[in-house]
PyMOL Python script that loads the backbone (N, CA, C, O; Angstrom):
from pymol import cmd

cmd.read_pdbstr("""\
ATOM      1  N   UNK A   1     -10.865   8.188   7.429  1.00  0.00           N
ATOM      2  CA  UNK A   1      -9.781   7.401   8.000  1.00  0.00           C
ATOM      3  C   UNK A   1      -8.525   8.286   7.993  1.00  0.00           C
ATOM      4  O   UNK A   1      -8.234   8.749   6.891  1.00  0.00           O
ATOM      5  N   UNK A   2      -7.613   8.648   9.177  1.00  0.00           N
ATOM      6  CA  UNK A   2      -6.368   9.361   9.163  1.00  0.00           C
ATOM      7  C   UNK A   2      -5.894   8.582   8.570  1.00  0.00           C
ATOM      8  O   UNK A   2      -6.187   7.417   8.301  1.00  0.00           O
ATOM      9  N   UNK A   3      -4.633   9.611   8.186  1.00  0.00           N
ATOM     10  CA  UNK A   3      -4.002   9.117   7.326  1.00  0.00           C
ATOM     11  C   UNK A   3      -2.548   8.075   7.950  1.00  0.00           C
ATOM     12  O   UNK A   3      -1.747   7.517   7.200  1.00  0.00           O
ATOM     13  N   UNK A   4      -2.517   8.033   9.269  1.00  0.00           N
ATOM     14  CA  UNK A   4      -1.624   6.732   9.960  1.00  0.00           C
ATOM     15  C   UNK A   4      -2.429   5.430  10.445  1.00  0.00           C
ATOM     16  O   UNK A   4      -1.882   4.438  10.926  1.00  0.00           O
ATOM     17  N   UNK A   5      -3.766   5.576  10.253  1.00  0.00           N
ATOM     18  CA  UNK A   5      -4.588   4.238  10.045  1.00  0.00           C
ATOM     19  C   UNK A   5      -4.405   4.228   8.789  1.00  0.00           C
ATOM     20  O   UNK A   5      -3.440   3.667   8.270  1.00  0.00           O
ATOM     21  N   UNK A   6      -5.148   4.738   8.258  1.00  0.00           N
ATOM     22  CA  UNK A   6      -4.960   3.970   6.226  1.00  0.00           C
ATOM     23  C   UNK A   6      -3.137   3.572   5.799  1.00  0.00           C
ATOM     24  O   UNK A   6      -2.946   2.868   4.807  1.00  0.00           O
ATOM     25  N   UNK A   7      -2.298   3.920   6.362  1.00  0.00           N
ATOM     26  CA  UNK A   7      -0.897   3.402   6.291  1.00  0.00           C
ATOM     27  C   UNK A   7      -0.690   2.428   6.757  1.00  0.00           C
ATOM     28  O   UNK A   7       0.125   1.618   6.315  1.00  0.00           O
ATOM     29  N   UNK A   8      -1.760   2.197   8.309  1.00  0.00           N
ATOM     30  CA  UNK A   8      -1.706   0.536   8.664  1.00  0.00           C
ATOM     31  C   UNK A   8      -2.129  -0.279   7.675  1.00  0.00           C
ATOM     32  O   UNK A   8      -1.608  -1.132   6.956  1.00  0.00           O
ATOM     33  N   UNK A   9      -3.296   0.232   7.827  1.00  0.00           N
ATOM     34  CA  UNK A   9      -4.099  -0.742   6.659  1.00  0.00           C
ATOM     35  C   UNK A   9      -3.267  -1.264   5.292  1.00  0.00           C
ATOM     36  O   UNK A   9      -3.297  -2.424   4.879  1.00  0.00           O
ATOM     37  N   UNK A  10      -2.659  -0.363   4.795  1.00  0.00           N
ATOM     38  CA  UNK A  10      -1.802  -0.462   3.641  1.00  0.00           C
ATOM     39  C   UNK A  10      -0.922  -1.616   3.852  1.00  0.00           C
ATOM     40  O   UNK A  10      -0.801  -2.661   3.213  1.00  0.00           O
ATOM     41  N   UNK A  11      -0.141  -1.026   5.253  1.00  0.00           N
ATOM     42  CA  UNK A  11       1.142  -1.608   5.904  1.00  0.00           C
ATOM     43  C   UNK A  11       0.544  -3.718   5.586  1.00  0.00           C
ATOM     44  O   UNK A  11       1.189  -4.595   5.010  1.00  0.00           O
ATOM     45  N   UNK A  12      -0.858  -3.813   6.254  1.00  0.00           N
ATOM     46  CA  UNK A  12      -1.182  -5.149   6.681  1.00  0.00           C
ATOM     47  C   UNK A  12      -1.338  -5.904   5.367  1.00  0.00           C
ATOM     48  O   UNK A  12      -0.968  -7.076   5.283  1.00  0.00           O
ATOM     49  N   UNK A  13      -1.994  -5.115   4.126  1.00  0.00           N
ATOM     50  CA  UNK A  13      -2.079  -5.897   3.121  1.00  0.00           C
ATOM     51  C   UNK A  13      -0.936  -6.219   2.508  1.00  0.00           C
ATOM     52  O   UNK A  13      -0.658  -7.350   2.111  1.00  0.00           O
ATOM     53  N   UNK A  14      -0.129  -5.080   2.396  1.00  0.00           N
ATOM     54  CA  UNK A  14       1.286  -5.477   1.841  1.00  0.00           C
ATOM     55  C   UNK A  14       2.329  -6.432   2.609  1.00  0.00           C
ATOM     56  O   UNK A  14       3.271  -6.923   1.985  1.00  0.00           O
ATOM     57  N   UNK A  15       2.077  -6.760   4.407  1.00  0.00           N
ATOM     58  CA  UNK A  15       2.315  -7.611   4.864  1.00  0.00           C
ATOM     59  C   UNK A  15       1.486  -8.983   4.715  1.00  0.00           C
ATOM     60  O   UNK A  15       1.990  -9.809   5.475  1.00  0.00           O
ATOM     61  N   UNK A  16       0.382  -9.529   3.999  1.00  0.00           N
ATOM     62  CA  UNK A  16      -0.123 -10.434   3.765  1.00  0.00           C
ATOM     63  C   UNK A  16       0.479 -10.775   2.648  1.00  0.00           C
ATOM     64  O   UNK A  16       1.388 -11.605   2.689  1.00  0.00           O
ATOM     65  N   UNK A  17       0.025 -10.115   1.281  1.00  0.00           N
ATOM     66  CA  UNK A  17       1.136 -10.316   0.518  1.00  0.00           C
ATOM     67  C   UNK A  17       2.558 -11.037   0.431  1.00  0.00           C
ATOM     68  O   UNK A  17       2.789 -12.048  -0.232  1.00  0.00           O
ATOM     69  N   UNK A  18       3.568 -10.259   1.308  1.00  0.00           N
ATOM     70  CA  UNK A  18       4.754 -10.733   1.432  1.00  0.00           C
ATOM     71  C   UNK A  18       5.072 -12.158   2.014  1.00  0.00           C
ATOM     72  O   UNK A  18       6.024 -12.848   1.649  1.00  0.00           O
ATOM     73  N   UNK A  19       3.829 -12.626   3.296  1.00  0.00           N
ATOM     74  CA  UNK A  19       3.858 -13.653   3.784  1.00  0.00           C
ATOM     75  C   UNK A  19       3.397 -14.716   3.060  1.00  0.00           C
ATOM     76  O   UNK A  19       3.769 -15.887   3.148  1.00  0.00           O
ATOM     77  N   UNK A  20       2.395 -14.150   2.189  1.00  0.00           N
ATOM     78  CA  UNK A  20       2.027 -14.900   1.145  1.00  0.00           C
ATOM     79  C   UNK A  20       3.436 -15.865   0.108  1.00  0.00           C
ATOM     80  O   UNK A  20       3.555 -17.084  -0.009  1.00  0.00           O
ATOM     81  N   UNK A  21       4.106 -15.020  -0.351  1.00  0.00           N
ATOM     82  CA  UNK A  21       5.109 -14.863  -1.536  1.00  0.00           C
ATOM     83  C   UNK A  21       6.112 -15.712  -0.672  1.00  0.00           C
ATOM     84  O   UNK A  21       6.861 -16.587  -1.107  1.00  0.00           O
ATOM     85  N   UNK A  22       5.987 -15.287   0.659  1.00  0.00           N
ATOM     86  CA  UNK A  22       7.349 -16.633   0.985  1.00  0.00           C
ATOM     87  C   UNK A  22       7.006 -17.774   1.755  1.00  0.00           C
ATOM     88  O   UNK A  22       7.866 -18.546   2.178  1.00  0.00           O
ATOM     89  N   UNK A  23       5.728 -17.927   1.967  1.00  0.00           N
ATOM     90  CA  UNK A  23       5.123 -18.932   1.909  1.00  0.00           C
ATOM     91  C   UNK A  23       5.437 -19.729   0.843  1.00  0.00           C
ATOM     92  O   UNK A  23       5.890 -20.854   1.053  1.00  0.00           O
ATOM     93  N   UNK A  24       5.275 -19.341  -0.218  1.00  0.00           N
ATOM     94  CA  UNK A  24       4.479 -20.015  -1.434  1.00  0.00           C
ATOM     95  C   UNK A  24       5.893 -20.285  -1.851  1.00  0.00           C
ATOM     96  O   UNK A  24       6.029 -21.440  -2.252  1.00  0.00           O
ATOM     97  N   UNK A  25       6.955 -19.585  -1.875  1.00  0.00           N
ATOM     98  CA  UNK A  25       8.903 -20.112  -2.316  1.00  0.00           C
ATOM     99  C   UNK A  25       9.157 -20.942  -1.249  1.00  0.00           C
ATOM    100  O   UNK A  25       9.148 -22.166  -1.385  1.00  0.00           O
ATOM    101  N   UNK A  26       9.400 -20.354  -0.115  1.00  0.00           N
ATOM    102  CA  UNK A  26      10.015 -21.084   1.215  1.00  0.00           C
ATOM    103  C   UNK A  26       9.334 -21.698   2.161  1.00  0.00           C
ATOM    104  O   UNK A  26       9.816 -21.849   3.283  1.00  0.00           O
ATOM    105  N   UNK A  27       7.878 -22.219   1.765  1.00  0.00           N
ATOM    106  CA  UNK A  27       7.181 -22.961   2.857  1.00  0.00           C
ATOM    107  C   UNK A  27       7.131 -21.779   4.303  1.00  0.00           C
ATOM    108  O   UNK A  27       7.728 -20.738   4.579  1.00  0.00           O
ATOM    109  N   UNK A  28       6.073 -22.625   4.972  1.00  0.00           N
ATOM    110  CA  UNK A  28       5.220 -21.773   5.985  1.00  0.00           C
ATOM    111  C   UNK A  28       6.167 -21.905   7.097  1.00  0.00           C
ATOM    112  O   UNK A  28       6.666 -22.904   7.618  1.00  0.00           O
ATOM    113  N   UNK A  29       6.281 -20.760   7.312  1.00  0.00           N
ATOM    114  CA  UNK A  29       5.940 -20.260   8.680  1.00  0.00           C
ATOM    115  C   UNK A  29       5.516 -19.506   9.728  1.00  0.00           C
ATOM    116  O   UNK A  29       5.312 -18.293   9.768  1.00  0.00           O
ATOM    117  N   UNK A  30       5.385 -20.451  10.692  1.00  0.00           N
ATOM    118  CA  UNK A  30       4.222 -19.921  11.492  1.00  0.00           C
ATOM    119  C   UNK A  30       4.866 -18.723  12.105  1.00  0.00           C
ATOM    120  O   UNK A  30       3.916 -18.001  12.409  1.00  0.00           O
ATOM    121  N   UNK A  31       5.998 -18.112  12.456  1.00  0.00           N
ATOM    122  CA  UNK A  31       5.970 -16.853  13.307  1.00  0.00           C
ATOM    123  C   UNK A  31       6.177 -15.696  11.664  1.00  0.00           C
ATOM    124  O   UNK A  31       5.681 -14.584  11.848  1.00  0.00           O
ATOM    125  N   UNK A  32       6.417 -15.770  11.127  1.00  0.00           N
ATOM    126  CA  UNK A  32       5.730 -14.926  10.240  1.00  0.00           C
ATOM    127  C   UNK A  32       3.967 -14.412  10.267  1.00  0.00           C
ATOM    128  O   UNK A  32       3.527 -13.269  10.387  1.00  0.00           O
ATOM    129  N   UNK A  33       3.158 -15.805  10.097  1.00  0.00           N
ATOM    130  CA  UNK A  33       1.887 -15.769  10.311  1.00  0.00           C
ATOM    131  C   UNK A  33       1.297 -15.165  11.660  1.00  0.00           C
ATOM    132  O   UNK A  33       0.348 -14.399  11.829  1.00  0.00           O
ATOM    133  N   UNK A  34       2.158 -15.752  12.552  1.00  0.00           N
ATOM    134  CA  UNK A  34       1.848 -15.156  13.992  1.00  0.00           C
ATOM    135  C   UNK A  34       1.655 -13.681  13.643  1.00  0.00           C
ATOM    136  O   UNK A  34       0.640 -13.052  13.341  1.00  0.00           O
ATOM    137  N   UNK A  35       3.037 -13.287  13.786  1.00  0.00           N
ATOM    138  CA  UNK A  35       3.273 -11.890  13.763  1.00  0.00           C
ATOM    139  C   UNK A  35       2.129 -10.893  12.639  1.00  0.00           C
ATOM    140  O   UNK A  35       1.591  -9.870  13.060  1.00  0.00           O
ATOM    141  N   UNK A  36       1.939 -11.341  11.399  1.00  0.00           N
ATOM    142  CA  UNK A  36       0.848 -10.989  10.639  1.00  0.00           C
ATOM    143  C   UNK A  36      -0.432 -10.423  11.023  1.00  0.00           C
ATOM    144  O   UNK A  36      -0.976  -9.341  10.805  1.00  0.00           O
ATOM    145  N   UNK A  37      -0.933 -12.055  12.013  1.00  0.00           N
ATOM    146  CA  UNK A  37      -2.522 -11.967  13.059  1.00  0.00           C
ATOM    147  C   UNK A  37      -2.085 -10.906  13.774  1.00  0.00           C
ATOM    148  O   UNK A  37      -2.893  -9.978  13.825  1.00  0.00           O
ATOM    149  N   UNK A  38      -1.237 -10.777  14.245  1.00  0.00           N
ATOM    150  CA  UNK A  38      -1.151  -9.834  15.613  1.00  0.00           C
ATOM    151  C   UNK A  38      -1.380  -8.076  14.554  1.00  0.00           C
ATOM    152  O   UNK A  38      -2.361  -7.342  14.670  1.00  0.00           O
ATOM    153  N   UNK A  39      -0.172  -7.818  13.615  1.00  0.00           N
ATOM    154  CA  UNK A  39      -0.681  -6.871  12.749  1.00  0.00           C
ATOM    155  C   UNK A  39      -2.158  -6.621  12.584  1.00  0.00           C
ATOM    156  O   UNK A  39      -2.686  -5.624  13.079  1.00  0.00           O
ATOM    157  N   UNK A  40      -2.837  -7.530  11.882  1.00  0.00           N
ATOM    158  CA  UNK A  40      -4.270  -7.444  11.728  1.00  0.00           C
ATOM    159  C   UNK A  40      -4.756  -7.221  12.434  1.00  0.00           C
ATOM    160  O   UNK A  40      -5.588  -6.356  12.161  1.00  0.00           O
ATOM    161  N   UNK A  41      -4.762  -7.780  14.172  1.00  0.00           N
ATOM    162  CA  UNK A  41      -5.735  -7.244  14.820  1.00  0.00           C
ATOM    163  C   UNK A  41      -5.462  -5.733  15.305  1.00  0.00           C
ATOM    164  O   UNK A  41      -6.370  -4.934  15.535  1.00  0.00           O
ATOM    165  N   UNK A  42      -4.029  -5.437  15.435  1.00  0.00           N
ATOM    166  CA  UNK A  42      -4.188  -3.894  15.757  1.00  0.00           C
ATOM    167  C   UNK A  42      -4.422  -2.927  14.805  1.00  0.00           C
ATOM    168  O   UNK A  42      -4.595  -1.754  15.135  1.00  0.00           O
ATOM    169  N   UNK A  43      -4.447  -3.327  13.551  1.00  0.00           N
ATOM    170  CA  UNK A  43      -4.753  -2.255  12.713  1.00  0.00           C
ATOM    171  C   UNK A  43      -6.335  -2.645  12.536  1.00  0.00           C
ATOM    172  O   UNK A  43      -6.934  -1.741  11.953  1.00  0.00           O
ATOM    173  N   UNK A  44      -7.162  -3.752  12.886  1.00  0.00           N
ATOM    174  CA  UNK A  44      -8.174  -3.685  12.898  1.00  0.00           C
ATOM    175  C   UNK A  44      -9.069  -2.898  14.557  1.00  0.00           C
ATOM    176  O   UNK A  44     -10.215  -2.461  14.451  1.00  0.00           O
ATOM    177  N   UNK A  45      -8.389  -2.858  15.793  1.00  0.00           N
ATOM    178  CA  UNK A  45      -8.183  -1.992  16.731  1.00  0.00           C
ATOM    179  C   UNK A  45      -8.105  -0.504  16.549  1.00  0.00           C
ATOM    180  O   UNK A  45      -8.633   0.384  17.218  1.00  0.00           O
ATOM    181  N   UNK A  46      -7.227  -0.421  15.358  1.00  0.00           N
ATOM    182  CA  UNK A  46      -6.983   1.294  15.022  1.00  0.00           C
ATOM    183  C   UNK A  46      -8.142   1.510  14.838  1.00  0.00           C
ATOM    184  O   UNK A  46      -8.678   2.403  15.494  1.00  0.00           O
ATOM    185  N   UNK A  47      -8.961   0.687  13.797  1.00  0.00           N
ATOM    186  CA  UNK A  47      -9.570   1.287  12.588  1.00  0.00           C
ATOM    187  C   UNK A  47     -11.130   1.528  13.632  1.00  0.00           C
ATOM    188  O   UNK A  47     -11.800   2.558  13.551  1.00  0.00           O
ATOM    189  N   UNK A  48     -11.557   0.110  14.765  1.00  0.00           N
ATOM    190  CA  UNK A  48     -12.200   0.359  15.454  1.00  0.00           C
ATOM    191  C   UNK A  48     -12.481   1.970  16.343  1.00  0.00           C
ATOM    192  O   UNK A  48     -13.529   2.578  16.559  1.00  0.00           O
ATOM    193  N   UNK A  49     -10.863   2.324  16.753  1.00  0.00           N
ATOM    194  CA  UNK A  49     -11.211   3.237  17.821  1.00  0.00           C
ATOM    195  C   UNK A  49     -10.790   4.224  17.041  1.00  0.00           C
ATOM    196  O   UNK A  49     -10.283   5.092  17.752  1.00  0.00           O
ATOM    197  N   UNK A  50     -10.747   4.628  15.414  1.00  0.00           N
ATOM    198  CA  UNK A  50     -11.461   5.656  14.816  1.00  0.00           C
ATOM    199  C   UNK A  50     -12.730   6.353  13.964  1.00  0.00           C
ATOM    200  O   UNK A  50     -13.020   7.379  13.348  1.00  0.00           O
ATOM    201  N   UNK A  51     -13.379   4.811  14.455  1.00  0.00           N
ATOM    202  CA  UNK A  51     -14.724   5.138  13.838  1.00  0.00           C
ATOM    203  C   UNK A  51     -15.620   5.873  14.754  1.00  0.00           C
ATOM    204  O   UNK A  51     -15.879   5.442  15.877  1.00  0.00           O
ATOM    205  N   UNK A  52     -16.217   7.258  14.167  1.00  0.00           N
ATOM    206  CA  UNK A  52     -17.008   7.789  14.640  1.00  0.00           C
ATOM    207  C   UNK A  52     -18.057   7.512  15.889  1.00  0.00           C
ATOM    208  O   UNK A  52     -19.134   7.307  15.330  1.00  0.00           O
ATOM    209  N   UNK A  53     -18.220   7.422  17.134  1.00  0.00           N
ATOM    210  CA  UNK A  53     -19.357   7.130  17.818  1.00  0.00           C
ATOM    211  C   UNK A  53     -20.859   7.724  17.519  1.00  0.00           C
ATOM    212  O   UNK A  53     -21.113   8.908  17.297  1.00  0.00           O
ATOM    213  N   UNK A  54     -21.580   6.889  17.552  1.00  0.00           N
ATOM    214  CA  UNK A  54     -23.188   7.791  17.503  1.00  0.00           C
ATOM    215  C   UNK A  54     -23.711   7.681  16.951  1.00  0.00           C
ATOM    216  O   UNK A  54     -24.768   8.311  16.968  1.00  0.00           O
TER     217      UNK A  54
END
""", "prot")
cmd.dss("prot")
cmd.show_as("cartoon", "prot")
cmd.util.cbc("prot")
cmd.orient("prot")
């Protein structure tokens, strides 16, 4: 994994986390969460179009 995918990856957990933490003080919200999914799927996109073919 390069090392600016594994920084996403990093980036997304430590953004779950955080959404987590102010969730859990300041109640939900959803464009936090939005914005989160959208994180996840492109760093799950990265991680796709650096896996090896073959």
């Amino acid at each position: 994994m390069p090392g600016s995918t594994k920084a996403m990856a990093w980036l997304t957990i430590g953004g779950l986390l955080l959404v987590t933490a102010y969730t859990v003080a300041m109640g939900s919200n959803g464009w936090l969460w939005f914005s989160w999914v959208v994180l996840m799927l492109t760093t799950i996109g990265a991680l796709v179009a650096q896996r090896p073919s073959g």
